[in-house]
N, C-alpha and C positions, 0 to 999 in steps of 0.2 A: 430502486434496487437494480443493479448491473445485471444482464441476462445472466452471466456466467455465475452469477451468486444464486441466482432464481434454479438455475438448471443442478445445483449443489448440491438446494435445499433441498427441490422435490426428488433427486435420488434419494438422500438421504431417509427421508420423511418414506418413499417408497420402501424402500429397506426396511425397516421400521416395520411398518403395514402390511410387508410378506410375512415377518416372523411372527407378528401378532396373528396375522391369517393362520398363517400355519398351525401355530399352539391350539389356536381354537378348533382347528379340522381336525387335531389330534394326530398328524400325519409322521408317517415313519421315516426315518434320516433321509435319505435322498429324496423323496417326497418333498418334505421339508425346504431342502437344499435347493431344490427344482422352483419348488412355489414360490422360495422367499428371492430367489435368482427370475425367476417371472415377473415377478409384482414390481421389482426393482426397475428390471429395465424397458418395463412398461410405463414406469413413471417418468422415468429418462427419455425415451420416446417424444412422449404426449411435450416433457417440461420444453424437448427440442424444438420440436413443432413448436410451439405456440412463443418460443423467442424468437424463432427463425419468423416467421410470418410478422411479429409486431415489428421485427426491425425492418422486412421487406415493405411494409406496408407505413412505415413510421416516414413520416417526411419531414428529417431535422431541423430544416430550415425556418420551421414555425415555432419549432420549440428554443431554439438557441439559435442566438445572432452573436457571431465573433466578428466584434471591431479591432482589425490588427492597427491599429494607428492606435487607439484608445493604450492598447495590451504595451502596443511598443513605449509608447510614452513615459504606461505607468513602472515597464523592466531599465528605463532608462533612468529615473529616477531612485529605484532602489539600488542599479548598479554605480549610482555616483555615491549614495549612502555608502555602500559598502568598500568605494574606495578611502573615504572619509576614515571609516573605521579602521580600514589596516593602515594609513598614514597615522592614524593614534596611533594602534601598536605598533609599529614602526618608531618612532617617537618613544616609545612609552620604554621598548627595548632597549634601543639607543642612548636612553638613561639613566636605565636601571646597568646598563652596561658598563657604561662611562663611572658611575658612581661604585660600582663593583670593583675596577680599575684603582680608583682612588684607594677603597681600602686596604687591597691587597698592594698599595702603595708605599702606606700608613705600614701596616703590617712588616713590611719589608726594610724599613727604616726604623722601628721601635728593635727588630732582633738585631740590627747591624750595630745600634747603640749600646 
């Protein structure tokens, strides 16, 4: 899970968990308003803290190795793919173009007769 997804959820979830609080204290509108505004950015807080610290304390280098020779090799191959493809279409246009020509050819020599 993304920190920024983790810190979302536990706002949310907080949120959540203020109004539940609150119902059950029985508390009156601002009361309310207060506690479930408490509990929220209590969660938010804590959810901060604890992505800030795993990323500070996270050393990426054990968990993910980028081989940019691997990466490049394998974007070089899909970018020859893809010129593959637009020389079909390309092709494919140039056909259907030429043959579009012919009709409206045809076409133009049936009403002149």
């Amino acid at each position: 899970m993304r920190g920024e997804n983790f810190i979302y959820f536990a706002s949310v979830s907080g949120f959540f968990i203020g109004i539940i609080f609150s119902i059950l204290k029985e508390l009156d509108f601002f009361n309310f308003l207060f506690a479930t505004f408490l509990v929220t950015a209590i969660f938010y807080l804590v959810s901060l803290a604890s992505v800030s610290f795993f990323i500070k304390f996270l050393n990426i280098r054990q968990i993910a190795f980028f081989n940019k020779h691997q990466v490049d090799e394998i974007l070089d191959v899909q970018i020859k793919e893809l010129e593959k493809c637009e020389d079909f279409i390309i092709q494919s246009y140039d056909f259907i173009k030429k043959i579009e020509e012919e009709e409206l050819e045809i076409i133009r020599k049936s009403r002149n007769v």
